[in-house]
C-alpha positions as CSV (number, residue, x, y, z in Angstrom):
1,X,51.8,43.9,42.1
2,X,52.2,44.7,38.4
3,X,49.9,44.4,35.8
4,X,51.5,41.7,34.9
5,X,51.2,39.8,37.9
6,X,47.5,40.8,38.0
7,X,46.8,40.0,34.6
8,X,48.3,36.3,35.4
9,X,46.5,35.9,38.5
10,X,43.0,36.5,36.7
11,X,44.0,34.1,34.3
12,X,44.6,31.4,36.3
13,X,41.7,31.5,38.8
14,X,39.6,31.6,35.6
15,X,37.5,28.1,35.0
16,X,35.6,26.7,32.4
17,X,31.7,26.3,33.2
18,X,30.7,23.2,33.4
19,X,27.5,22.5,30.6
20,X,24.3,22.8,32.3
21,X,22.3,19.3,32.7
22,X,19.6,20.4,30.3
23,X,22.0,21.1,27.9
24,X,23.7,17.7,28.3
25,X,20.0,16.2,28.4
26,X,19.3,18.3,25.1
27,X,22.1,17.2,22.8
28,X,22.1,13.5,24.1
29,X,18.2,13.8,22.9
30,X,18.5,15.3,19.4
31,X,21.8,12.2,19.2
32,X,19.2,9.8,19.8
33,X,16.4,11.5,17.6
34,X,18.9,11.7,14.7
35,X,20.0,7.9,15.0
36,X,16.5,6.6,15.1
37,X,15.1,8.7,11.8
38,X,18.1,7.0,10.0
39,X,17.4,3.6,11.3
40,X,13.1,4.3,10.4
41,X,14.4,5.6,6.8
42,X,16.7,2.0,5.9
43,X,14.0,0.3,7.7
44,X,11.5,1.4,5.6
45,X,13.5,1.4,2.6
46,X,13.9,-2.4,3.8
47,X,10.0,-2.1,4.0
48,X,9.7,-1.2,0.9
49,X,11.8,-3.9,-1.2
50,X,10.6,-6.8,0.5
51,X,6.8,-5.8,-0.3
52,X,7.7,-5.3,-3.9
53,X,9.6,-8.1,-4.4
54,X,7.1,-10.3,-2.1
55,X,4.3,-9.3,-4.5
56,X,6.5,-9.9,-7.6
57,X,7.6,-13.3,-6.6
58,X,4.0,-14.5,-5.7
59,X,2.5,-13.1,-9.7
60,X,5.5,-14.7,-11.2
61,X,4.3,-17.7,-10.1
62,X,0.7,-17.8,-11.7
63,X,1.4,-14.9,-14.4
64,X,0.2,-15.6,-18.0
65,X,-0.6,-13.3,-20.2
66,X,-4.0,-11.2,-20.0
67,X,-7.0,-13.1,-21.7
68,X,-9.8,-11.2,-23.7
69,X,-9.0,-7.8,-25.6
70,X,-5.7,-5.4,-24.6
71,X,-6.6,-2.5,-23.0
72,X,-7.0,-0.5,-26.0
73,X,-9.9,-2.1,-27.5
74,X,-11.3,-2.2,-24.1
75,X,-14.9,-0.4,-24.1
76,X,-14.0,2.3,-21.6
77,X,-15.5,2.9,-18.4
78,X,-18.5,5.5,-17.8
79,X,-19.2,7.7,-14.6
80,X,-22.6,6.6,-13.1
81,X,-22.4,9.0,-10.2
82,X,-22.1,12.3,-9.3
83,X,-21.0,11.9,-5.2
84,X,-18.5,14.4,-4.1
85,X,-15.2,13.1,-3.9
86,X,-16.2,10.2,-5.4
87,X,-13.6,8.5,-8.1
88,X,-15.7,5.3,-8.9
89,X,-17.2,4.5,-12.5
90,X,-19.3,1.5,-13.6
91,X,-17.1,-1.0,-15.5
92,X,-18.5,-1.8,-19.0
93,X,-15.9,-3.7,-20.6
94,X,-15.2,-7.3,-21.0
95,X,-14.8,-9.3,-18.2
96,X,-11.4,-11.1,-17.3
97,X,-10.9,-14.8,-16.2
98,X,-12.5,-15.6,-12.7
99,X,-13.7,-11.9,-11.4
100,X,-16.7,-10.3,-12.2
101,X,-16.1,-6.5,-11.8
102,X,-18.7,-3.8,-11.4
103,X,-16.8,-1.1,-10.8
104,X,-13.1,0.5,-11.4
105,X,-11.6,4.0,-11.0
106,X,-12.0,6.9,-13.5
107,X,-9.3,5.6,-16.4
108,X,-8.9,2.3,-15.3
109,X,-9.7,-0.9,-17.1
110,X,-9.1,-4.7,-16.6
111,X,-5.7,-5.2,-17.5
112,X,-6.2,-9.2,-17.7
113,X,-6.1,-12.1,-15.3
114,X,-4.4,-14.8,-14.5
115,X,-7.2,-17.1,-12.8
116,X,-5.4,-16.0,-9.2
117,X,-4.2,-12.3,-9.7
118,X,-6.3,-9.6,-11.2
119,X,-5.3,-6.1,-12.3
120,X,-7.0,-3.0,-12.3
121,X,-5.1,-0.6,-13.8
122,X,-5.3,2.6,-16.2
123,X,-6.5,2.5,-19.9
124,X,-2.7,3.0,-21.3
125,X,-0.6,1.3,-18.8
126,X,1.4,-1.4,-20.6
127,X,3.3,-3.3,-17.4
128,X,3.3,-6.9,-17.2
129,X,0.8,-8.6,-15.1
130,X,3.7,-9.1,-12.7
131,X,3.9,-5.6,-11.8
132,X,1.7,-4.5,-9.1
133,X,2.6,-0.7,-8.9
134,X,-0.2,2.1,-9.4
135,X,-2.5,-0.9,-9.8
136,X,-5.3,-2.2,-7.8
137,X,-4.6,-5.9,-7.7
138,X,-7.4,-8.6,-6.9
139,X,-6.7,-12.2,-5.3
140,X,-8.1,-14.9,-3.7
141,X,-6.5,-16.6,-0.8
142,X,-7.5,-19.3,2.3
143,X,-8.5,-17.8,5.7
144,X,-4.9,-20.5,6.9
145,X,-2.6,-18.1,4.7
146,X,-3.8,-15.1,5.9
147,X,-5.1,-15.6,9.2
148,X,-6.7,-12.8,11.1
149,X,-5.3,-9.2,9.7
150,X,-4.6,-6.3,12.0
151,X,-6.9,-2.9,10.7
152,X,-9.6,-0.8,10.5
153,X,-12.6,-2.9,10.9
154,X,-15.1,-2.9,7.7
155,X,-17.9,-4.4,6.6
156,X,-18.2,-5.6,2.5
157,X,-21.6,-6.7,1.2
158,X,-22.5,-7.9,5.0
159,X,-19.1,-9.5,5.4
160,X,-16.3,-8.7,8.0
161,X,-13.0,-7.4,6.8
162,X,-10.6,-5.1,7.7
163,X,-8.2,-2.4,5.7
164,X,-4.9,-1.8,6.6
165,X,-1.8,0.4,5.3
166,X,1.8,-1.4,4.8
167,X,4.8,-0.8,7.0
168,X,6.2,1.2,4.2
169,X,3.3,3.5,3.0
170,X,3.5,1.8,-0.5
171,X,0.1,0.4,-0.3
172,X,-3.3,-0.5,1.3
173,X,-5.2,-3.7,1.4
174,X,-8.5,-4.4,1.7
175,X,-9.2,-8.3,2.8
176,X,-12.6,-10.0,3.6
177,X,-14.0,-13.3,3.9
178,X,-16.3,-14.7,1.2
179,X,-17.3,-17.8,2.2
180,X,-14.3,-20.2,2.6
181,X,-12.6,-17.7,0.7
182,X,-10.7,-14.6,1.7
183,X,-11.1,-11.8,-0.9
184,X,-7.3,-10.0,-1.0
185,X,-7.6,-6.3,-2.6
186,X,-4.0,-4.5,-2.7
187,X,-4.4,-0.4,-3.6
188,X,-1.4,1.3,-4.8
189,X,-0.9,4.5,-2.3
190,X,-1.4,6.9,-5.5
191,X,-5.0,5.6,-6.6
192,X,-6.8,7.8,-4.5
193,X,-10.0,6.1,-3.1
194,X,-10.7,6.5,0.5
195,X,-11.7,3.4,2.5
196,X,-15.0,3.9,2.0
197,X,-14.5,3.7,-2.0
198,X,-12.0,0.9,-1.5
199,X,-15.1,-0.7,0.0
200,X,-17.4,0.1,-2.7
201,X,-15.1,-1.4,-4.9
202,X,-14.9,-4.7,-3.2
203,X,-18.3,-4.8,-3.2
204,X,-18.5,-4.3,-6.8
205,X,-16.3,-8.3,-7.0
206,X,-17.8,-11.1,-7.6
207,X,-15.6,-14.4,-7.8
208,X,-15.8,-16.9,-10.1
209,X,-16.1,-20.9,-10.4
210,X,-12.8,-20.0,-12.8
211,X,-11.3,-18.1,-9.7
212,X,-8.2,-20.2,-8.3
213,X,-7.0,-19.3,-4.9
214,X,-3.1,-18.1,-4.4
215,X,-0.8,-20.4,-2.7
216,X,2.1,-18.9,-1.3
């Protein structure tokens, strides 16, 4: 037979190797892996939106413009305590409409109220009162609207409550009952008080007979 001939004959007994089942297995895995991050990243973007514009909808309805002094003739806030770790100050300025508030984060005063929504937020921060980003944000709703949250069990003043982090990461909220009242605090992820300063603050609240409770 000539080379030829041999060289032919090689090539056509040679087959292809059919892919082993852990590498079929493997790629069919890392297909799925990729499709669900995507579908996680627009749902959370999704997330994201609705919280924002949820929250923006419900202070449009109630928003007036912040009562007392602005925030620059605001007597700043002084650190009481020396805790590690611990980002709380006692709250020496003037009060704001329906809250009574003990104590805020280093740099942040009462940026004003409108009877249902209160904000915390820092000394030179000049968003409306619509705006809930980087803020901590105080209201007052029935136990009917919002029912029985899922979270991390707490206890404020000797009151149940519980503190949960949103869908999207964007923020935490702190509720807990106050007598026929729920107590509704919303921290902005980048305030960084731990649950157990998110409580202090709470307990630091006290509402009002000028308090009005949000209706959705």
């Amino acid at each position: 037979m000539s080379d030829v001939e041999t060289r032919l004959g090689r090539l056509g007994s040679t087959t292809q190797e059919a892919p082993q089942d852990s590498v079929v297995t493997n790629d069919v895995h890392n297909a799925t892996h990729a499709r669900a991050t995507r579908n996680r990243r627009r749902a959370q973007v999704a997330a994201g939106t609705c919280l924002v514009a949820a929250v923006i909808a419900l202070a449009v309805n109630t928003a007036v413009q912040p009562t007392g002094p602005t925030p620059a003739t605001r007597a700043h806030a002084h650190a009481t305590s020396t805790r590690q770790g611990l980002s709380l100050v006692s709250y020496t300025g003037d009060q704001e409409r329906g809250f009574i508030i003990k104590k805020v984060p280093e740099g942040y005063v009462l940026q004003g109220s409108t009877g249902t929504v209160l904000d915390v937020a820092r000394a030179d921060d000049t968003s409306p009162l619509d705006s809930f980003a980087h803020k901590l944000v105080v209201t007052i709703a029935t136990t009917a609207d919002v029912g029985h949250p899922r979270g991390t069990p707490v206890t404020v003043n000797g009151k149940r409550g519980t503190i949960r982090t949103y869908p999207d990461g964007l923020a935490r909220e702190l509720s807990y009952l106050d007598g026929s009242r729920v107590v509704v605090v919303q921290a902005w992820a980048d305030i960084n008080l731990d649950d157990n300063e998110l409580v202090e603050f709470a307990e630091g609240i006290t509402v009002t007979d000028a308090a009005q409770v949000v209706r959705g």
